[in-house]
N, C-alpha and C positions, 0 to 999 in steps of 0.2 A: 433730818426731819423729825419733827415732836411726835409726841404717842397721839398730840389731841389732834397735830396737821393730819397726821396718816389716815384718826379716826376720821377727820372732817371729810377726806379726799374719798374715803369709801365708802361713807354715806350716800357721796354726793353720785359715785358711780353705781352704788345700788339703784339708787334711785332714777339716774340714767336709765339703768338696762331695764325698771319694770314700768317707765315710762314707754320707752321704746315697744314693751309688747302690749301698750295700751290697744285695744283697736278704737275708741274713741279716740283718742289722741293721735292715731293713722287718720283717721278719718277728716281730722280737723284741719289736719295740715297737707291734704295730697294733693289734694283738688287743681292748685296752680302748679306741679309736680307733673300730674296728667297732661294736663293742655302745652307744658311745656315739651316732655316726650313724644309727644301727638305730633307738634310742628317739627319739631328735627328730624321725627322719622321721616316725615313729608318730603322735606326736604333734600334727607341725605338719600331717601331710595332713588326718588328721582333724577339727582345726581351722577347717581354711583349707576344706577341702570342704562339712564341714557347716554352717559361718557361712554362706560362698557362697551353697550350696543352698536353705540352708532360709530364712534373715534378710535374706540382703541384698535390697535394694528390686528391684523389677523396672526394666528401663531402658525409658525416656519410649519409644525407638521402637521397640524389637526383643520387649519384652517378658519373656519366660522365657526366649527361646532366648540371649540372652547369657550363658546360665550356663554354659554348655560353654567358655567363656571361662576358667573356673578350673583345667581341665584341658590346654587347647589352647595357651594362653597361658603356662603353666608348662614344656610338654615343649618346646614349640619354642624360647625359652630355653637351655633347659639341656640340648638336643642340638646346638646351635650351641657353648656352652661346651664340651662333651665333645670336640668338635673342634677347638676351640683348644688342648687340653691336648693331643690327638694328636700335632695339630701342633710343640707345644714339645716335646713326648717324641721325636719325630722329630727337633729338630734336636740336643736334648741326644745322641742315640744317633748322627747321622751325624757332630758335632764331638769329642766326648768318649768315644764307645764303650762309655757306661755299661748291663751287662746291664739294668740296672731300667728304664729309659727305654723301652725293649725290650718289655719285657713290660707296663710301663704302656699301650701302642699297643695291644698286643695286646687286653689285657685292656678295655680302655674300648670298644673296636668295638660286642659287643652289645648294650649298656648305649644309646650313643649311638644306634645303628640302630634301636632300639624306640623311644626316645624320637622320632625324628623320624618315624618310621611310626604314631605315635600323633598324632602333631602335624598331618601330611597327613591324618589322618583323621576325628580332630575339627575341621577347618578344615573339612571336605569338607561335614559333617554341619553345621555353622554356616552354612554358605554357602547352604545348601538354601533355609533359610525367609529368609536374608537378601539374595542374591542373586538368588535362581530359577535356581541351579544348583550342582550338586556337585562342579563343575570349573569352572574359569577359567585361561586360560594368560595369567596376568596374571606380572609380572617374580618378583614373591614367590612367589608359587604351585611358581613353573616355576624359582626356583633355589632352591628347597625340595628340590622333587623332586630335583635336581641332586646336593643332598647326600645322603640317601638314595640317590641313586647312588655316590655316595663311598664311604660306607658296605660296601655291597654289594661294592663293587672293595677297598676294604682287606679285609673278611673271605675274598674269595674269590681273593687275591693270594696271602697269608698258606698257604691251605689248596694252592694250585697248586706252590708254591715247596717242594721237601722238605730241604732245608739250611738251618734256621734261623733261621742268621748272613744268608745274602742274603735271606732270605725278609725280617728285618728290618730290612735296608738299603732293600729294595724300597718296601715300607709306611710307609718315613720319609719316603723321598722326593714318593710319590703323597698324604700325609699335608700335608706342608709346601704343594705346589703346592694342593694342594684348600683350603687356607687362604682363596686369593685369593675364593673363592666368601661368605666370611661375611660382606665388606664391602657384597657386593653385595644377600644377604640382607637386614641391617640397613636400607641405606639405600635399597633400591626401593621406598618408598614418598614418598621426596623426588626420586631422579634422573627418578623416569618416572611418569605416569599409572597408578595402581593403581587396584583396586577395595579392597584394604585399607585399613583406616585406618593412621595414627600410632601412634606407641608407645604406652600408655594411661598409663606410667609412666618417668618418666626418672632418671640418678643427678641431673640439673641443672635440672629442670622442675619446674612443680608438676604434681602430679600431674590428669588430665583426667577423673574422677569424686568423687565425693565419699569419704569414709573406709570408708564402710561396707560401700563397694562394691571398694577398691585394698587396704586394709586385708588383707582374707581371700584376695587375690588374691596378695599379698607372701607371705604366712605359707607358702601351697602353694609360690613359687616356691624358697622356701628348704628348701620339706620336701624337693624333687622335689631339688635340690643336695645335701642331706643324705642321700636313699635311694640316690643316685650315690656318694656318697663312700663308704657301708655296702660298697653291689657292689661297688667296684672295688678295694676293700679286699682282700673275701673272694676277687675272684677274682685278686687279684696273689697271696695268700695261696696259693691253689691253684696257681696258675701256677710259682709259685718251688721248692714242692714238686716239681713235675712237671720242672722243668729241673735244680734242684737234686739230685737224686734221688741221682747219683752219689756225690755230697761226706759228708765224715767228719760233717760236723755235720746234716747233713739223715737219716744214717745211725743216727747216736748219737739224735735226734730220734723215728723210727721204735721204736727196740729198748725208750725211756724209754715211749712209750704203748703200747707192745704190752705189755709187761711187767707 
């Protein structure tokens, strides 16, 4: 490749990457993004919950009470994902100083927070008839909670902090280090003594129930990713309005729907 191809090709990716952290240009294009995420979640919860609930077989030793499985198993998932993207919106915002990264943090918090406050809580409610208790300070349990304190600390950072700018440096940072917490999530069930089990599904594994039961368990995990990508959608949507507010085109935007 030429000195002038290479130049052309990383112009063109410059210009990619600071298009990408436009938030007008988030804005212009999510809209049909939204309502499409919005119908698949629709879709695949109701799927995945009513297959679960109603069809899938009971299990040899727990019975019924595995079915909270479809719900428990899905948010805890995908409130550890919600914090890996914090995470990377944190460092894209601490390296590159792009506003959308920014408000990506922001925005993903109560999304995340409920998801893992529902995950502690249906775990809690599983534990009952399958443990003989509603708590365990077992490694997973206790670096669950851990994040759910993460959580709590970025939303209540965020609201202490009243300059923005540092408020979102601050939340990148506590963002980034609260990362080290997911490995530990995942993999406390191999480094130490749990009472949890194994994953029930892996990308590398075969799966550890039969189809009829991982089957409607997959379809939720992808709905619960999908009603995430809807929210965080609508509330960057929101968010860029509200920082935006000043600018000619968030102006011109206003006078076009009020009109």
């Amino acid at each position: 490749m030429s000195m002038s191809a290479s130049l052309s090709v990383s112009q063109s990716l410059k210009a990619w990457w600071h298009k990408l952290g436009s938030p007008r240009w988030f804005y212009e294009i999510s809209g049909p993004w939204q309502r499409l995420f919005g119908v698949l979640a629709l879709v695949l919860l109701v799927t995945g919950t009513v297959w679960g609930l109603a069809f899938a077989p009971q299990d040899y030793q727990q019975g019924n009470s595995f079915r909270i499985m479809y719900v428990h198993v899905p948010t805890a998932i995908v409130s550890q994902s919600v914090y890996m993207l914090m995470g990377a919106a944190g460092l894209v915002l601490l390296v590159w100083r792009m506003k959308l990264a920014d408000m990506v943090l922001s925005a993903a918090v109560p999304f995340g927070m409920s998801m893992t406050a529902c995950a502690l809580f249906t775990g809690a409610v599983w534990g009952k008839p399958t443990w003989g208790a509603w708590w365990v300070w077992d490694a997973r349990t206790t670096s669950m909670l851990v994040l759910l304190f993460l959580y709590f600390g970025l939303y209540a950072l965020r609201q202490a902090i009243p300059r923005e700018e540092t408020a979102g440096r601050a939340c990148a940072v506590l963002a980034l280090v609260g990362t080290v917490n997911i490995p530990i999530i995942k993999y406390s069930v191999n480094w130490w003594l749990t009472l949890h089990q194994p994953a029930s599904f892996t990308l590398t594994g075969a799966p550890s129930m039969p189809p009829s039961m991982w089957v409607p368990l997959l379809i939720n995990v992808l709905g619960i990713y999908c009603l995430f990508a809807a929210n965080l959608i609508g509330r960057l949507k929101l968010t860029i309005l509200e920082r935006e507010r000043n600018t000619q085109w968030v102006r011109a935007l206003v006078r076009e729907v009020s009109a």
